[in-house]
N, C-alpha and C positions, 0 to 999 in steps of 0.2 A: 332294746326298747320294743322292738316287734313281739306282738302278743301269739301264741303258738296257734292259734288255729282262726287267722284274720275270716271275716265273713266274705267270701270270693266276690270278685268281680269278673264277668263274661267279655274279655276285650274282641269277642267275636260276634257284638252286638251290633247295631248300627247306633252313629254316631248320637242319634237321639235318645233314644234307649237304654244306652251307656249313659248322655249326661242326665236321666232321671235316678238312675242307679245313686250318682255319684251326687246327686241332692238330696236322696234319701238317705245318706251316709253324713248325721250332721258333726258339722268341724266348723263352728266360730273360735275366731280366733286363740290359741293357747287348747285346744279341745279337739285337734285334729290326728291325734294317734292312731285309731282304728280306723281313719280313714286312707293315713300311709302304710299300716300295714297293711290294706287290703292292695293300693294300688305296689307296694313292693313283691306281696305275695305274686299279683298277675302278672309281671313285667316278669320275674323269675321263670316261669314255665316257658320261657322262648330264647334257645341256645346261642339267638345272633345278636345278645344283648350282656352287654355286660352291667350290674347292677350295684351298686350303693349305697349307703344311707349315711348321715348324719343329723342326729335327732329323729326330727318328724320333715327331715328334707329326701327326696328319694331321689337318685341320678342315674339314669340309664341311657349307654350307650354302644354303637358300633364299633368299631376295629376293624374294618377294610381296607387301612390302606388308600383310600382315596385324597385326591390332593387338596380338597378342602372338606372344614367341616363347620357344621350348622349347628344352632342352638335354638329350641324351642322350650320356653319357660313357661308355666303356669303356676297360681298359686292353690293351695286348697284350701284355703280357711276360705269363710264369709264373714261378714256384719251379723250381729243377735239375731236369731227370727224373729220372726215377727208374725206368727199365727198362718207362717205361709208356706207350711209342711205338713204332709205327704206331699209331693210333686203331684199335677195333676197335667192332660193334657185335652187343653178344648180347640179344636179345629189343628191347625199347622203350628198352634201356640204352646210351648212347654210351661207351665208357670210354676214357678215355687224360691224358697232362698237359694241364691246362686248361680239360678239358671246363667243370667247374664253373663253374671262377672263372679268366677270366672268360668263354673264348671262343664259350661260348654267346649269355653277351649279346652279343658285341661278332659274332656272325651276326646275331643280331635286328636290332640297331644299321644294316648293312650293309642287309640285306632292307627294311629300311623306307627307308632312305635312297635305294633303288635305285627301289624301287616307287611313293612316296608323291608323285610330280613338284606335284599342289596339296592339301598338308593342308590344315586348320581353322587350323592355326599355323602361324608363320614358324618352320622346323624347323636346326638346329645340333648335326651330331653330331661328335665331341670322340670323336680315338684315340691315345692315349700312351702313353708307354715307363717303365719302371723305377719302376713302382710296388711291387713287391713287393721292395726292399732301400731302402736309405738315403734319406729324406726330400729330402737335399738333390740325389739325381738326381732325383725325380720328375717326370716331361716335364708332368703337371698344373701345376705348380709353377711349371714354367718358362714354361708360356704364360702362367699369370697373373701371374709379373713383367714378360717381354717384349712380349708380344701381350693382353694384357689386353682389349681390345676384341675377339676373336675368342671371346670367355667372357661377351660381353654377353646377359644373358637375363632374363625374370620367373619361371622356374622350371626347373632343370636334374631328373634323373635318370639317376641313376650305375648303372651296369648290372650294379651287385657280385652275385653268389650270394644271395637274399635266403628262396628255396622259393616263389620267385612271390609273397613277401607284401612290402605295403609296410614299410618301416620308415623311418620318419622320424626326419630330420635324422642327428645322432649325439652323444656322449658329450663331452667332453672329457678328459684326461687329465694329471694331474702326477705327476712322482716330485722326491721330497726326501730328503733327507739329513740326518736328527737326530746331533747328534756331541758322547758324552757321554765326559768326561773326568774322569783320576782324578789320581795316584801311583803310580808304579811302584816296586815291593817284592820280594825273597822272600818265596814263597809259605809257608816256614815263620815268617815271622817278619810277618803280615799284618799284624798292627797298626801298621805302618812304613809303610805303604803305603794307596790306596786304589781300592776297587776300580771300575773303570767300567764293566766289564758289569754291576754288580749295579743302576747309576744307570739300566741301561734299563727294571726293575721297572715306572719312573715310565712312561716311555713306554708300555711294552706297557697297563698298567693302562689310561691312556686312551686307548685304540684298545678294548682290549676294551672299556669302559664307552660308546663313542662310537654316538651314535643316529644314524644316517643319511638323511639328510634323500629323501623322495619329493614327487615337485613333478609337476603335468598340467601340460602345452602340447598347446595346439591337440587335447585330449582324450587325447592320450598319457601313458602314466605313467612318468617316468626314475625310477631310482634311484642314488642317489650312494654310493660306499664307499667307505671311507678303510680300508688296511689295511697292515701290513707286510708287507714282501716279499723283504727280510734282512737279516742281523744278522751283518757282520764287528767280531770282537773277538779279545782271546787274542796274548798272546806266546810262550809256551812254557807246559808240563806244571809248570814251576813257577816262575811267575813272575806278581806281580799286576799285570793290565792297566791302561794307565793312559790307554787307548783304546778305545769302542767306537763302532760308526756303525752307524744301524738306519736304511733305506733305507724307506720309504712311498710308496705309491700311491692318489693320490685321482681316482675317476673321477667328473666332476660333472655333472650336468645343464644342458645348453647355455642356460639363460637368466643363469648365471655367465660373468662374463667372468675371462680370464687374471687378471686383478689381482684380482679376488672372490674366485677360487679361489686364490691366494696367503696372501690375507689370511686366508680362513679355516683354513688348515693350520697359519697361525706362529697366528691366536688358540688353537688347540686345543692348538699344543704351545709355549705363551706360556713361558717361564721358560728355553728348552732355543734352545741354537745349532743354525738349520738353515739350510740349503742350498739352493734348487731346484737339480736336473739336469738337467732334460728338464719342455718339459709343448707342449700341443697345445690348440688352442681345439674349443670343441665346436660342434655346426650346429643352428641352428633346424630345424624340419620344416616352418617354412611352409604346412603343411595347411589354412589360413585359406583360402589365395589362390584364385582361381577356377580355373586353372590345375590346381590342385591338386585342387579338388574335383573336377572333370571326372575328373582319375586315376583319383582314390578309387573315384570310377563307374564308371570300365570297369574296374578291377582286382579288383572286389567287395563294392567296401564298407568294406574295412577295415582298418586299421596297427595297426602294434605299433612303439615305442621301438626305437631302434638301443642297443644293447647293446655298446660299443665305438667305434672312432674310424676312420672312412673319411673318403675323400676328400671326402664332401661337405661338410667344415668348410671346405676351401679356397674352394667356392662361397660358402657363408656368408658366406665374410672378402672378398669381394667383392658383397655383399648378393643375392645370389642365392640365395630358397630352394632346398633339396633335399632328395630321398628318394632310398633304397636300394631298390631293383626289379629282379631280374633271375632266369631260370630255374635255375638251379644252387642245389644242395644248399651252404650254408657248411658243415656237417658235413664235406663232403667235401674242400672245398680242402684244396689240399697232402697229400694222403694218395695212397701208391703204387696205391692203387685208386680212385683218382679217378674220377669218371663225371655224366653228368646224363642224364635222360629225356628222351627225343627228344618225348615229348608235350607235357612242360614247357616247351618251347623251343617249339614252335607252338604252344601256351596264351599264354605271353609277346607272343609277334608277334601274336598275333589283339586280345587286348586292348588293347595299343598302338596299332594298327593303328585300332581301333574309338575310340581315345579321339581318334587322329588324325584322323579322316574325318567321327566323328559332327556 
């Protein structure tokens, strides 16, 4: 798949200058070819790396011998542009598609890979494609059905937009589909009929009375929320509906498993026909493991709950803990003023760097 003569990348840049590089290399999602052959060609020129590919996913790692080993993941696609290429850099400020999320991390990811020839750990850094659209392209995805052994680790870190802080593991996620039914009637003549919007009364009441459960892991605090999120019903201006569907989303704290969190959605809406549509496991944070603590240390001390679903559940679902840690603002992703601080980005590599070497 690698084109014969990728446009080079200098992983002997500093970390800012590297992530402008790698936003002027554009890769929205499904369009990131040229962008993995450039980062396969560089990772190749350094003999303490062993190197990979599968598709537009690239894997490069150590073989020391050391008694654990680390995983740092990034992705390379972005979101469409959006008028906000060439990169440009005004003050401390890098701006352009990607900066943020992720291609900031994914220069760190590159800089230490180039530089770190003997960490403290056997090191594996992980670069994929099509993260930011459909689940089922996700090049993460794919290495963990095909290449699953190239994902072997005691603890990964996914290089998402995090503001430099850790955030462990992540969220789980379902949506369902409550489907309350009636009688269809003229709206003049209601009593003929009955009504099935009026049956979601029941639902909404218990969503609003519903207490949501806060649970600590590993000294983190998730929180769970079950809420609606819409309400198709209505046949016409006069006519009584004899159909509605009220769509819900429960985001649950990772020590629920898929089926835990199934079970607890049909107990709370017990009487009412529902559906799953969609639902996502959530990630332990693993903050226990030694691995992890050593992090904690050179990143400051201290995490906060993933509030949301990234890819570090995939690691999970391969017993791999993980955290979210990377220099970009998540405020910022996907926004036509996209940017990250070039300080942020050498803050990032310095402590990495420290937690690797210490």
């Amino acid at each position: 798949m690698s084109s014969p003569n990728p446009t080079p990348l200098d992983l002997t840049l500093d970390g800012g200058t590297l992530t402008a590089r790698l936003v002027d290399f554009p890769s929205v999602s499904g369009d990131e070819q040229a962008l993995a052959d450039a980062v396969e060609a560089a990772l190749r020129d350094y003999p303490h790396l062993t190197v990979d590919r599968y598709g537009n996913n690239v894997v490069a790692r150590t073989n020391l011998g050391r008694g654990e080993r680390v995983l740092l993941a990034g992705h390379l696609d972005t979101v469409p542009i959006a008028d906000n290429l060439p990169s440009y850099v005004d003050g401390d400020l890098l701006y352009g598609c990607g900066t943020s999320d992720m291609k900031s991390g994914v220069a760190v990811q590159l800089r230490l890979a180039a530089t770190l020839p003997e960490p403290n750990r056997d090191l594996t850094f992980v670069f994929y494609d099509c993260e930011e659209v459909e689940a089922h392209r996700n090049g993460l995805g794919h290495l963990a059905k095909e290449r699953p052994q190239w994902l072997a680790a005691d603890f990964a870190v996914l290089m998402e937009p995090s503001g430099g802080m850790v955030e462990g593991g992540c969220q789980g996620t379902l949506r369902a589909q409550v489907r309350l039914t009636g009688v269809r009637a003229h709206a003049a003549r209601s009593w003929l009929g009955d009504n099935a919007i009026h049956h979601a009364a029941e639902v909404l009441t218990r969503l609003a009375n519903y207490q949501p459960r806060r649970v600590e892991i590993d000294g983190l605090e998730y929180r769970e929320g079950l809420n609606a999120v819409r309400i198709d019903g209505g046949v016409a201006g006069n006519v009584i509906p004899d159909e509605c569907v009220v769509t819900v989303n429960f985001r649950y704290a990772p020590d629920r498993s898929e089926a835990e969190a199934e079970k607890h959605v049909r107990e709370v809406f017990d009487g009412f026909e529902l559906t799953v549509t969609d639902f996502a496991a959530g990630a332990l944070p693993g903050l226990s493991q030694p691995a992890a603590q050593a992090f904690l240390a050179a990143t400051g001390g201290q995490a906060r709950a993933k509030f949301g679903w990234t890819d570090v559940a995939r690691f999970s679902a391969l017993g791999v803990p993980a955290v979210n840690y990377g220099p970009g603002d998540p405020n910022l992703a996907h926004k036509r003023e996209e940017h990250c601080s070039l300080s942020a980005i050498a803050d990032a590599e310095e402590r990495l760097r420290a937690w690797l070497t210490s």
